[in-house]
C-alpha positions as CSV (number, residue, x, y, z in Angstrom):
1,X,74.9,-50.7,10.6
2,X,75.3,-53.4,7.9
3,X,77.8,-51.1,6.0
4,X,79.9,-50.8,9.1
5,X,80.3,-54.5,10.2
6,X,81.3,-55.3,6.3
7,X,84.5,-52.7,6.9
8,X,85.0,-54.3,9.9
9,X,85.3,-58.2,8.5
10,X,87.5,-56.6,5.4
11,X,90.2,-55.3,7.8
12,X,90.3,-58.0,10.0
13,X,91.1,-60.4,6.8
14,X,93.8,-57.9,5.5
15,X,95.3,-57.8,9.4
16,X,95.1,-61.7,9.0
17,X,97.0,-62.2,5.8
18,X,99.2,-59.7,7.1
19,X,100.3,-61.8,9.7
20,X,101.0,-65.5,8.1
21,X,103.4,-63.4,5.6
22,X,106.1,-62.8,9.0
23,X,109.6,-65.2,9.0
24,X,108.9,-68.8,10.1
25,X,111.2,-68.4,12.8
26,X,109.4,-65.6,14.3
27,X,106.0,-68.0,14.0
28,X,107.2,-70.3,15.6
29,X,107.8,-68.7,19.2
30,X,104.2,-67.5,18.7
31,X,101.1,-70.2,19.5
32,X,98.6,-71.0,17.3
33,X,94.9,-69.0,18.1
34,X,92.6,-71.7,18.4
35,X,89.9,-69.3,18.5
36,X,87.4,-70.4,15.1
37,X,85.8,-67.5,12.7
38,X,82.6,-67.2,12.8
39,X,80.1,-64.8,10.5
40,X,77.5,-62.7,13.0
41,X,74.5,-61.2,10.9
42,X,73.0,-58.6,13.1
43,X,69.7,-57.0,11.6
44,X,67.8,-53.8,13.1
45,X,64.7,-52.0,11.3
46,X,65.7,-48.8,9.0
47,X,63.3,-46.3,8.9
48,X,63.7,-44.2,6.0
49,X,63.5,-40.1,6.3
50,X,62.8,-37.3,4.3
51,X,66.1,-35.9,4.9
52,X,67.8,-38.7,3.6
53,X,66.5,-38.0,-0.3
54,X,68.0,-35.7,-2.0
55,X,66.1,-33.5,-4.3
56,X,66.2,-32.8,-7.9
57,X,66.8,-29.6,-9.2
58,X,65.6,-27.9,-12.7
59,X,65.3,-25.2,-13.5
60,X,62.7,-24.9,-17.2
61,X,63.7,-22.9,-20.1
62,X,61.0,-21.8,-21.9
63,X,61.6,-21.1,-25.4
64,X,59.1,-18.6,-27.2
65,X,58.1,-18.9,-31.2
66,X,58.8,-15.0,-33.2
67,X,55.1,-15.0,-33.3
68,X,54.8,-14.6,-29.5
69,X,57.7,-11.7,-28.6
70,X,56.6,-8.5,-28.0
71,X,56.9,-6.4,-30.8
72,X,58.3,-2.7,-30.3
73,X,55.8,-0.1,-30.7
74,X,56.9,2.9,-33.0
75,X,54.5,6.0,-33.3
76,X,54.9,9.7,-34.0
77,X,52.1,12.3,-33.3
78,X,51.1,14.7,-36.6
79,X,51.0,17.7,-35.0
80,X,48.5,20.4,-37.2
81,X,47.4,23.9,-36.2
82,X,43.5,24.2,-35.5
83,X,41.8,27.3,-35.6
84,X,39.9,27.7,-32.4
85,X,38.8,30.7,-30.1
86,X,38.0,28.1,-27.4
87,X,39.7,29.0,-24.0
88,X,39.5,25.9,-21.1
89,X,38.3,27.5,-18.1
90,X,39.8,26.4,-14.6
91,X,37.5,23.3,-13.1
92,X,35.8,24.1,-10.1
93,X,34.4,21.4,-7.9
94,X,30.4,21.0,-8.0
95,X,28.4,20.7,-5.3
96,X,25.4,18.6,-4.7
97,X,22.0,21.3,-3.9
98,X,20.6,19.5,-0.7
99,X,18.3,22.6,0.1
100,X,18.0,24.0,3.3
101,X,17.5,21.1,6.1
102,X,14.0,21.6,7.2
103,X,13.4,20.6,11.0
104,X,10.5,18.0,11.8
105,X,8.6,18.9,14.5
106,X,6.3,16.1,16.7
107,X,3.5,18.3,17.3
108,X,1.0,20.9,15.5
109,X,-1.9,23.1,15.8
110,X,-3.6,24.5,12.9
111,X,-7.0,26.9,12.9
112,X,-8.9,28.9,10.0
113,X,-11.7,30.1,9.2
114,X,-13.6,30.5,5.1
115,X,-16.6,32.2,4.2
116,X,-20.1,29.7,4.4
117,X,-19.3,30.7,8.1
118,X,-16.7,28.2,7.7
119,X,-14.6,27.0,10.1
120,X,-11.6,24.9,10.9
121,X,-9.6,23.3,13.3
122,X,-6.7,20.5,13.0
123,X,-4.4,19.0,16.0
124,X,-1.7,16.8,16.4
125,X,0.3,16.1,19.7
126,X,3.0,13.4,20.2
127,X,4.9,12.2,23.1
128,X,7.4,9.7,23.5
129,X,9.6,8.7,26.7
130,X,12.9,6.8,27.1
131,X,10.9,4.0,27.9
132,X,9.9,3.5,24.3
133,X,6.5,4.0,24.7
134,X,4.2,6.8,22.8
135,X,1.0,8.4,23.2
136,X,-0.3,10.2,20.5
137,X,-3.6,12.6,20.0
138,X,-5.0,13.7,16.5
139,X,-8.2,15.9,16.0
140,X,-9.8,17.8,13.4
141,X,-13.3,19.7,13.3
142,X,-14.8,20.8,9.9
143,X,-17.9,23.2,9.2
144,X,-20.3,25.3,7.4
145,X,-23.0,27.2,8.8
146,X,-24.4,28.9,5.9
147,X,-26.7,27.3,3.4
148,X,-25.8,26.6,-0.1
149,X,-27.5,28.9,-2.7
150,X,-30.8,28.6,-3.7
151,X,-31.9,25.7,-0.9
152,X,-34.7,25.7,0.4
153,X,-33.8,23.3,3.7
154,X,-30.7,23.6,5.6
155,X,-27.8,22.7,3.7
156,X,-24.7,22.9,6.5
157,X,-22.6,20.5,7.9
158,X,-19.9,19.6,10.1
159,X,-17.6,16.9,10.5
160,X,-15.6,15.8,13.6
161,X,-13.1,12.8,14.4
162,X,-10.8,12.1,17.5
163,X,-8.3,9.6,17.8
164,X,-6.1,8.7,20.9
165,X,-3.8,6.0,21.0
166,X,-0.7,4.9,23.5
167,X,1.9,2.8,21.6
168,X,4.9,0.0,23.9
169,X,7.8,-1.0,21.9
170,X,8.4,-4.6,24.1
171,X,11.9,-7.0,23.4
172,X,10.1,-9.3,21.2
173,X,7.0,-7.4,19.8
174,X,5.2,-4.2,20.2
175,X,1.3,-3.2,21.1
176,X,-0.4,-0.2,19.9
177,X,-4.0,0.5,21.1
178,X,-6.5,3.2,19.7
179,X,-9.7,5.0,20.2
180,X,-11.9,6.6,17.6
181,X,-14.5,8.8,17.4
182,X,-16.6,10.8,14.6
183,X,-19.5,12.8,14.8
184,X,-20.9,13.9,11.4
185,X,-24.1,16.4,10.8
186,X,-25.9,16.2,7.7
187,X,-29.3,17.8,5.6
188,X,-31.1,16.2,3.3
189,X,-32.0,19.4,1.5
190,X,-32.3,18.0,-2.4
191,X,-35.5,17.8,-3.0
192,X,-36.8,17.1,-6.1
193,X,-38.4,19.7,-8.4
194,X,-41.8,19.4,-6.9
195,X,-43.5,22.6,-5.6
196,X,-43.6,22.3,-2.1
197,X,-45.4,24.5,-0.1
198,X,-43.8,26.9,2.7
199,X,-45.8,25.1,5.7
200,X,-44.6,21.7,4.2
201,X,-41.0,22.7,4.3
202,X,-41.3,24.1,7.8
203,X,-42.1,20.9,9.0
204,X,-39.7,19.0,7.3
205,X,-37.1,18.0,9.4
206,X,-33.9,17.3,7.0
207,X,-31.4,17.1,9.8
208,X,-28.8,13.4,10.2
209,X,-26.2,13.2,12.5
210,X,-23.8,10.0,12.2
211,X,-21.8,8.8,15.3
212,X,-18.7,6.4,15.3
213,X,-16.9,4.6,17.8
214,X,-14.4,2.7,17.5
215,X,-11.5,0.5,19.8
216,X,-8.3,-0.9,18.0
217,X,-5.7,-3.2,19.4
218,X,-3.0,-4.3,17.1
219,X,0.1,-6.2,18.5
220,X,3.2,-7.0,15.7
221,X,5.9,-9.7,16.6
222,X,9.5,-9.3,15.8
223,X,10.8,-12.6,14.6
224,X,8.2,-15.4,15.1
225,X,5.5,-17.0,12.8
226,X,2.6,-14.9,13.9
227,X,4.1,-11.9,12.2
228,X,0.9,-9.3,13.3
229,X,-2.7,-9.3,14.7
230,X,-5.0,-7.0,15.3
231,X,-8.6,-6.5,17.2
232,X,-11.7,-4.0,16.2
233,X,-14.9,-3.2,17.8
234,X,-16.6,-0.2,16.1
235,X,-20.1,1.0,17.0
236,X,-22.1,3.4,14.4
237,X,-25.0,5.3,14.7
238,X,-28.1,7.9,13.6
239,X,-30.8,10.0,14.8
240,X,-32.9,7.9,13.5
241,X,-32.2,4.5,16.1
242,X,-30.3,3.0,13.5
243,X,-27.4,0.9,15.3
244,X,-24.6,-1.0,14.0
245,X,-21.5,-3.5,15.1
246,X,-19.1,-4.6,13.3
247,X,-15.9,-7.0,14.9
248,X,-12.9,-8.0,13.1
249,X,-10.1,-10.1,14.0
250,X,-7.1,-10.5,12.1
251,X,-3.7,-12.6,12.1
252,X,-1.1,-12.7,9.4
253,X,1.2,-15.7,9.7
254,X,5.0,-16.2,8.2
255,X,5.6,-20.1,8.1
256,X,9.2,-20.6,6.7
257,X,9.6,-23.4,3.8
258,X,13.2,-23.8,3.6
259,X,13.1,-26.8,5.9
260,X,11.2,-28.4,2.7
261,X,13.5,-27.1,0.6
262,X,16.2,-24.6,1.3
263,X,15.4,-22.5,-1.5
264,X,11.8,-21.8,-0.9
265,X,10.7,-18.5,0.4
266,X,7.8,-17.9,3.5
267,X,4.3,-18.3,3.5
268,X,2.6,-15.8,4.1
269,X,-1.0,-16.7,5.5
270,X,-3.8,-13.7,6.2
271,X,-6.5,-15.1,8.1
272,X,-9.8,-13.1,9.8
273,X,-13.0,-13.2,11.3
274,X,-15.8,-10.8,10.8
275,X,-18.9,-10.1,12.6
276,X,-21.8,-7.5,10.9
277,X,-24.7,-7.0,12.9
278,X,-27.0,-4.1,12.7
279,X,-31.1,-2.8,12.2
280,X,-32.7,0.3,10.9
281,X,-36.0,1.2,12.3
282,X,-38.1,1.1,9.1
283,X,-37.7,0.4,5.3
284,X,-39.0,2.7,3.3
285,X,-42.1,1.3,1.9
286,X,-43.6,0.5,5.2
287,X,-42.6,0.8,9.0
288,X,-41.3,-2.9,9.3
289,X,-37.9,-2.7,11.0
290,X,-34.7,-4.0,8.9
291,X,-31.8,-6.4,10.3
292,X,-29.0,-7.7,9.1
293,X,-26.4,-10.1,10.9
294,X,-23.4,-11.6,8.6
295,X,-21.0,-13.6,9.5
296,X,-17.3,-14.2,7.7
297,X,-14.5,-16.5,8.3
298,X,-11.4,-15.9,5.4
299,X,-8.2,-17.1,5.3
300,X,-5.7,-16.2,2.3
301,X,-2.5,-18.0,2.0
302,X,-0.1,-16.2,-0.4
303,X,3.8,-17.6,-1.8
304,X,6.0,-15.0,-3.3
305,X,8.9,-15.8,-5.1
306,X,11.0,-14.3,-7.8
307,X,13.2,-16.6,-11.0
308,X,14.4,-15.9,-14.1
309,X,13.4,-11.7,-13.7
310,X,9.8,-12.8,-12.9
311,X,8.1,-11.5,-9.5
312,X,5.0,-14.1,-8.6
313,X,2.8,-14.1,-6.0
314,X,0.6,-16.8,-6.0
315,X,-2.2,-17.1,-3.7
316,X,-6.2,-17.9,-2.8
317,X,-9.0,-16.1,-0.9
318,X,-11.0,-18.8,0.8
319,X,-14.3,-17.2,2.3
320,X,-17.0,-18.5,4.1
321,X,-20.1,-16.4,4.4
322,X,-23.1,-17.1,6.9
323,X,-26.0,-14.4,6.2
324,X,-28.3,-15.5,9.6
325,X,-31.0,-13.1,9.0
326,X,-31.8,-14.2,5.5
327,X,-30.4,-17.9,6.0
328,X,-27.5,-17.7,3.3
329,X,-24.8,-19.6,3.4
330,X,-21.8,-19.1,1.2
331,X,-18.1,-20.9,0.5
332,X,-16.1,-18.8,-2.0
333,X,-12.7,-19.0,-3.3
334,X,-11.0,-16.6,-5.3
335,X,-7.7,-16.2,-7.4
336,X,-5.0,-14.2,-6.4
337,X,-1.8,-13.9,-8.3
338,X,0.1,-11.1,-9.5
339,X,3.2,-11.6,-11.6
340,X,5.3,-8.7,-13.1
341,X,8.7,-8.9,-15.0
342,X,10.8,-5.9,-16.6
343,X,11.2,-5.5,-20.0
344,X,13.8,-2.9,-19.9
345,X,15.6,-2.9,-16.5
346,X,14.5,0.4,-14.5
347,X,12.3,1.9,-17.6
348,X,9.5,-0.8,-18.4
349,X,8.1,-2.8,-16.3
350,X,4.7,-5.3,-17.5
351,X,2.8,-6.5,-14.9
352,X,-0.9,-8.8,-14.8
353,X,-2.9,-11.2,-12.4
354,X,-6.2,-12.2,-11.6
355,X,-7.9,-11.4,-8.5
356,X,-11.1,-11.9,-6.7
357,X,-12.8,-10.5,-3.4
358,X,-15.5,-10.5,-1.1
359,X,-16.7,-7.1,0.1
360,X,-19.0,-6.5,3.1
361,X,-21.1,-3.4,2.8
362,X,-21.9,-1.1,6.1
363,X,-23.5,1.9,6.6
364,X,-20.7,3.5,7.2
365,X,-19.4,3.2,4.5
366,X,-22.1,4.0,2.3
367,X,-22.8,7.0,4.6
368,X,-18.9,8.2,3.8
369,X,-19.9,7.5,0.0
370,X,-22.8,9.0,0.4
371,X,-24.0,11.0,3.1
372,X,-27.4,11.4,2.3
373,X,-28.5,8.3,2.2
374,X,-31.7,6.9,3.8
375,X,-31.4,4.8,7.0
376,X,-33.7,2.3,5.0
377,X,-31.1,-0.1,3.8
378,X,-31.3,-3.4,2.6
379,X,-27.0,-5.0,3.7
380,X,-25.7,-7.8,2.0
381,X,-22.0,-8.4,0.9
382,X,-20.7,-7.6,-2.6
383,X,-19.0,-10.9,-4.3
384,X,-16.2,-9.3,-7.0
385,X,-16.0,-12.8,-8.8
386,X,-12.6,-12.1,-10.8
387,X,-11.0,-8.9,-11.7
388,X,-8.1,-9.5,-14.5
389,X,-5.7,-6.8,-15.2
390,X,-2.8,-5.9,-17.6
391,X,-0.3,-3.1,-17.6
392,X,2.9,-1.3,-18.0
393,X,4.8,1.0,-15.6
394,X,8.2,2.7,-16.3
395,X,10.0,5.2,-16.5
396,X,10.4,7.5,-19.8
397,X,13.5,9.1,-18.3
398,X,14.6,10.6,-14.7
399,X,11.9,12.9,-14.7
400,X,8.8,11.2,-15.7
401,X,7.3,7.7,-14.9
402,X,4.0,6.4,-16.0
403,X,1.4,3.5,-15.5
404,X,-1.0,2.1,-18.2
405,X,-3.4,-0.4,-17.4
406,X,-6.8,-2.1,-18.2
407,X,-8.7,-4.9,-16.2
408,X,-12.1,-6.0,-16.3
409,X,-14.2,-7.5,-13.5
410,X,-17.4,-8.7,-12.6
411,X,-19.6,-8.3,-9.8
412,X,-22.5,-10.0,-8.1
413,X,-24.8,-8.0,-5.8
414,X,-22.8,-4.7,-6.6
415,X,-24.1,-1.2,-4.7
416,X,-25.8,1.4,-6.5
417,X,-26.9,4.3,-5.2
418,X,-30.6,5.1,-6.5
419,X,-33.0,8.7,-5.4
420,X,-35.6,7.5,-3.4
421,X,-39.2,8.2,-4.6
422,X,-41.0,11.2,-2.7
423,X,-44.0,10.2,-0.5
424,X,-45.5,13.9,-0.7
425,X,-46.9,15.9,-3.2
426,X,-45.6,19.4,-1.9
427,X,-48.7,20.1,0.2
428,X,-48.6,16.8,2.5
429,X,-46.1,16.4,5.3
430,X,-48.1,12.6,6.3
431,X,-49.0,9.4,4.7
432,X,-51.2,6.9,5.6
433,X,-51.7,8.7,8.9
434,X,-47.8,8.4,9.9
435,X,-45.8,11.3,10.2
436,X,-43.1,11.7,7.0
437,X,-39.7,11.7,7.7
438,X,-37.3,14.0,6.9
439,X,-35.6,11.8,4.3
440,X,-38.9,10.8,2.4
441,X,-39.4,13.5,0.6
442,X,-37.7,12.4,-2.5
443,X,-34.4,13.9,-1.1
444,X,-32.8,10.6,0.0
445,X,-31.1,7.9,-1.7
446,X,-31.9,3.8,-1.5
447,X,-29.1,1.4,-2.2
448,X,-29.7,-1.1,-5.1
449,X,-27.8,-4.1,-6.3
450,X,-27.3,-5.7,-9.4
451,X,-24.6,-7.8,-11.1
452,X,-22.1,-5.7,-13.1
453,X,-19.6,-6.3,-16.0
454,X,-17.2,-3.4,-16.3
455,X,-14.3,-3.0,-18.4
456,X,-11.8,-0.1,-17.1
457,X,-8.7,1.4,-19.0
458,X,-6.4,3.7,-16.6
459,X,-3.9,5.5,-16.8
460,X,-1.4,8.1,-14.6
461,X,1.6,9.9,-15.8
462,X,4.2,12.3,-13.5
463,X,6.6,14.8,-14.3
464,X,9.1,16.1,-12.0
465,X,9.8,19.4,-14.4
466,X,12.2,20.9,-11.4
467,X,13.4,20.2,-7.9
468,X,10.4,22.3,-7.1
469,X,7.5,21.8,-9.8
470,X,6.0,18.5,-9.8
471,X,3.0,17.4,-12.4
472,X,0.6,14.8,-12.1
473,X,-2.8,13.1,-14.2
474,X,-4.6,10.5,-14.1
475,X,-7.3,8.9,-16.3
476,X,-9.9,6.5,-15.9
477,X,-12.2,5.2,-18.3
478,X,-15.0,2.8,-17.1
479,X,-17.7,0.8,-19.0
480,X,-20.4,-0.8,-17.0
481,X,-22.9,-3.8,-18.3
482,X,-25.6,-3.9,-16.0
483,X,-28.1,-7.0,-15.8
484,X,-31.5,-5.9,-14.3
485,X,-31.0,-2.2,-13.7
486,X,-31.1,0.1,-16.6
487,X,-28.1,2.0,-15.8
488,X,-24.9,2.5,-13.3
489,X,-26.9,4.7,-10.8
490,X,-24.6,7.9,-10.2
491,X,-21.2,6.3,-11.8
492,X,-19.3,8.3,-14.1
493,X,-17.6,6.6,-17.3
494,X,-15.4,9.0,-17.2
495,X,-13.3,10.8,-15.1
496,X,-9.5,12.9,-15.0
497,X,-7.5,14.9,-12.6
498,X,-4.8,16.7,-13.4
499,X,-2.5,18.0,-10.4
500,X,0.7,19.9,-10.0
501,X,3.3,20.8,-7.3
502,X,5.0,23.9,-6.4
503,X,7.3,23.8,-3.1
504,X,10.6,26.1,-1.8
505,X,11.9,26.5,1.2
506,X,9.1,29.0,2.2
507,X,6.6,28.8,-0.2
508,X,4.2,26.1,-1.6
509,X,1.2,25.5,-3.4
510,X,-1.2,22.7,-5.3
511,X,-3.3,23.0,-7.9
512,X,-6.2,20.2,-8.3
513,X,-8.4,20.3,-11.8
514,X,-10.3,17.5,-12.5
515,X,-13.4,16.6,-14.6
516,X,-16.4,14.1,-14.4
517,X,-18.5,13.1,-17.1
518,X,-22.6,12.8,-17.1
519,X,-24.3,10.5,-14.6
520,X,-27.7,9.2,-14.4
521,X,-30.5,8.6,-11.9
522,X,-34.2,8.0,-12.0
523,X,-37.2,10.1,-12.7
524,X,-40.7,8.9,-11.2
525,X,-43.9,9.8,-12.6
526,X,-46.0,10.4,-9.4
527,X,-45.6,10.4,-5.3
528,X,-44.7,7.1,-3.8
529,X,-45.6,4.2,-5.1
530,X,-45.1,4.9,-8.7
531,X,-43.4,3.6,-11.6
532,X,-40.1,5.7,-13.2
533,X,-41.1,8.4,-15.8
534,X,-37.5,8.4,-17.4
535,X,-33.9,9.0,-16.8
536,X,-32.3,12.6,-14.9
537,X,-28.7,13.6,-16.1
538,X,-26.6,15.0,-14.0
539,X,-24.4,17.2,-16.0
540,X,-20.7,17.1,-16.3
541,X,-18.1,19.5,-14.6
542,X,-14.8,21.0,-14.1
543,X,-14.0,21.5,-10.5
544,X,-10.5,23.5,-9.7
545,X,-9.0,23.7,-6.5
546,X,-5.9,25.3,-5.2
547,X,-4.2,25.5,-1.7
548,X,-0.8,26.9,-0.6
549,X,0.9,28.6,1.9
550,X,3.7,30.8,3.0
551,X,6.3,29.6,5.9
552,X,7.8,32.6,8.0
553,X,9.7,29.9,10.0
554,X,10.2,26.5,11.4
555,X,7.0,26.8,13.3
556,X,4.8,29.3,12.2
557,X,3.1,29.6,8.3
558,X,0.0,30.5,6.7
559,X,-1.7,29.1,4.5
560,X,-5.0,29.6,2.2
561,X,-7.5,27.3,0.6
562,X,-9.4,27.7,-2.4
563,X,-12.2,25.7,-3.6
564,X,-14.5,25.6,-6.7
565,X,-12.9,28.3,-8.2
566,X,-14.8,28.4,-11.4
567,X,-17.5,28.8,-9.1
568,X,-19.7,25.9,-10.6
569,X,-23.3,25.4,-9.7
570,X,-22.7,21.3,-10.2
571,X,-24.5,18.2,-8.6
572,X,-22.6,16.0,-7.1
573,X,-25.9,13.3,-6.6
574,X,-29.2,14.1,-7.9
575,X,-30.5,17.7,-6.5
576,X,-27.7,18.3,-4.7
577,X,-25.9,21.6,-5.4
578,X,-22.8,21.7,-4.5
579,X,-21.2,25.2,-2.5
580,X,-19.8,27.8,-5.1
581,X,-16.5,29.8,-4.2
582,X,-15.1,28.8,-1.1
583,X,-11.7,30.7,0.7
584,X,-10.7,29.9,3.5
585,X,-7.5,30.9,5.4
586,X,-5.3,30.3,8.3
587,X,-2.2,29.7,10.5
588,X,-0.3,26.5,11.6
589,X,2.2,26.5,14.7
590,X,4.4,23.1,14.8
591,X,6.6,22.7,18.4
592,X,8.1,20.4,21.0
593,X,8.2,19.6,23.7
């Protein structure tokens, strides 16, 4: 705007000076403007636009050194005659061998029968609705009605279990509940090398029968910080009026630590609550009763984590024991960590840790152990102070992996299984006018306890030779240190297994060889009470097994059983003689509904 008004001042001057150059005569008709000049700054606000710059254009050269063009490549190819008889064949594309798909079945039925008058009977049926719920029934009945050779009590047995369950998959968790049952017959026909007369073993009555009940609830959340729970009540019992209950509750926690730090992982906390109450009629030096009530409270808070290739878990078992019948109290804590790290990625692996425990004994599970043990037990809980470890694991190459380790550990109050002392001579069947039982006549086992040192090396290797032929062995070597008792009653130092594979599309078959080392147990010098008269060895053996079967179809195959096949007269606990040869065969149907 300033521009313009300048232009317009310079012509009006130029139009002016213009007019004062005309003739005087002609100026004078004309009148004189008495209108004054006067200068008239007008000023507005300029705001400046981009489109009112103007750009600059360049455009670079870039000049390159010698050193940095690119050089021409000449070559020539020296061509020579080879002698060769070599002929390439066409490719062919290669398939990947999937085998033939084999269809899974929800449901099965399978029944035999062996010689020892031996039968057998397994079931499994499944059922499932849209509704995502599942019910479920498993069952299997073992037995053998003939005696083993050269006993001179019964020497069968049978062995049943039951188990129903109904299973609800809900939106944010899902319930399972179960029922158990077992019913297990026994003899106690080892008895010990003492001539017993034939009246004496007329009267004997060697017969135990073990029942088991048991309800399970467990409930798992999807999502939340109680990650899973679960609820057990289990009954067990004998002929004999022995009773036992055991309850345990148990909740596993995921509390997230990111909110600390958003790096950390969960923790993962394991708590429970135990109850162990039970009584046996008698002991077995007099005709007092025995009971036992134990009380536990645990909780084990665990952190895993993994930096710089290391894998950690660091945790703590916090215990705290309350023995009411004997009034001992207890407050344990243990270690718990585990680290491992790979040494070469996917073919050596080290791994170590220390660990502790604390183990409560039942009868059950000494009567699973050991099933011909008296129901004259003294219970208390087994304290596994530390157990420190050290191993590899790999992989030698695609087809065989391996795991080496040794540990040792040391335990207070540790179970030992121990023949019990005979209360007849051969010709009595009482004792102090009572009526013997049919485990006291030195053909029952006691339970013992010391505090036990043992150093273990172990070892396993497999071997995946084909798609069809697996091998496996294991190794273990045990050394124990015992403090009051002389020996580890009835624990080999030694023991290996050696197992292979063999599977088609309609044939399979396993092969199980394995070997245990001596064991010992005690010798007494006279009828109950007396003191021991030495050790008995119980001779090492090789025990071979095989099993395998034929499939005619999706639903129907054989399949055969072989036991003992060396047919070795072993003991598997002091004076007990195992069953020689054993075959047994049968048929399996799998279906749907």
């Amino acid at each position: 705007m300033k521009k313009g008004f300048l232009i317009f001042l310079f012509l009006l001057g130029v139009l002016n000076l213009s007019a004062q150059k005309k003739p005087a005569e002609k100026a004078k008709n004309v009148k004189i403007d008495t209108v004054k000049t006067e200068v008239v700054e007008v000023e507005t606000k300029y705001n400046p636009e981009i489109a009112d710059a103007s750009k600059i254009k360049k455009n670079p050269v870039l000049k390159l050194s010698d050193k940095s063009k690119k050089k021409k490549l000449a070559y020539t190819i020296f061509s020579a005659p080879v002698a060769s008889t070599f002929i390439p064949k066409t490719g062919v594309v290669k398939g990947i061998d999937v085998g033939v798909k084999e269809r899974l079945y929800n449901n099965y039925i399978a029944a035999g029968f062996g010689n020892y008058t031996s039968p057998y009977f397994e079931a499994y049926i499944n059922s499932s609705t849209r509704f995502e719920s599942e019910f479920g029934l498993y069952t299997k009945y073992t037995a053998s009605f003939d005696n083993v050779e050269n006993t001179l009590l019964d020497s069968n047995f049978s062995n049943f279990l039951a188990t129903v369950f109904y299973k609800k998959e809900e939106r944010y968790f899902d319930w399972k509940v179960s029922l158990n049952s077992e019913r297990n017959q026994y003899n106690w026909y080892g008895l010990p090398n003492n001539s017993f007369t034939q009246n004496t073993i007329n009267l004997i009555d060697e017969k135990q029968t073990f029942n088991y009940f048991n309800v399970l609830g467990e409930i798992n959340f999807l999502d939340a910080y109680l990650d899973k729970s679960s609820l057990s009540i289990s009954y067990f019992s004998d002929a004999f009026n022995s009773s036992e209950v055991l309850l345990n509750f148990d909740t596993q926690l995921d509390l997230p630590l990111n909110i600390i730090y958003n790096q950390l992982d969960n923790l993962t906390i394991k708590t429970g609550l135990e109850l162990l109450k039970g009584k046996f009629e008698n002991n077995y030096a007099t005709r007092d009763a025995l009971k036992y009530s134990i009380f536990t409270a645990k909780i084990n808070p665990e952190y895993k984590a993994a930096f710089s290739g290391f894998s950690v878990k660091l945790g703590a078992k916090i215990f705290g024991s309350f023995d009411t019948e004997n009034s001992v109290n207890n407050f344990l804590i243990y270690p718990d960590v585990h680290i491992q790290k790979p040494i070469i990625e996917e073919f050596l692996t080290v791994y170590g840790g220390v660990t502790g425990d604390l183990k409560t004994n039942t009868y059950k599970q000494f009567s699973e152990e050991n099933p011909y043990i008296a129901p004259t037990l003294f219970m208390t809980q087994t304290s596994e102070k530390y157990k420190a470890f050290l191993g590899l694991n790999g992989n030698l190459n695609n087809d065989i992996s391996f795991n080496i380790s040794t540990s040792i550990k040391e335990e207070q109050d540790k179970a030992l299984f121990l023949r019990n002392n005979s209360k007849s001579d051969g010709t009595n069947t009482t004792l102090n006018g009572n009526t013997l039982k049919g485990y006291e006549y030195g053909n029952s086992f006691n339970v013992v306890y010391d505090d036990v040192k043992t150093t273990s090396i172990f070892a396993e290797l497999e071997y995946d030779y084909t798609k069809e032929i697996t091998f496996a062995s294991t190794m273990q070597f045990d050394n124990f240190s015992m403090t009051n008792q002389a020996k580890a009653w009835n624990l080999p130092t030694f023991q290996t297994s050696f197992i292979t594979k063999y599977k088609t599309h309609n044939w399979y078959a396993t092969s199980n060889i394995f070997y245990v080392n001596e064991r010992n147990d005690l010798l007494y010098s006279s009828t109950f009470p007396s003191s021991t008269n030495g050790l008995q060895t119980l001779s090492s053996f090789v025990d071979v097994n095989l099993n395998g079967g034929y499939h005619f179809n999706d639903k129907f195959s054989a399949f055969l059983k072989l036991n003992n096949v060396l047919n070795q007269n072993y003991q598997r606990f002091a004076n007990f003689d195992v069953q020689g040869f054993q075959a047994l065969a049968g048929i399996t149907y799998k279906f749907d509904y």
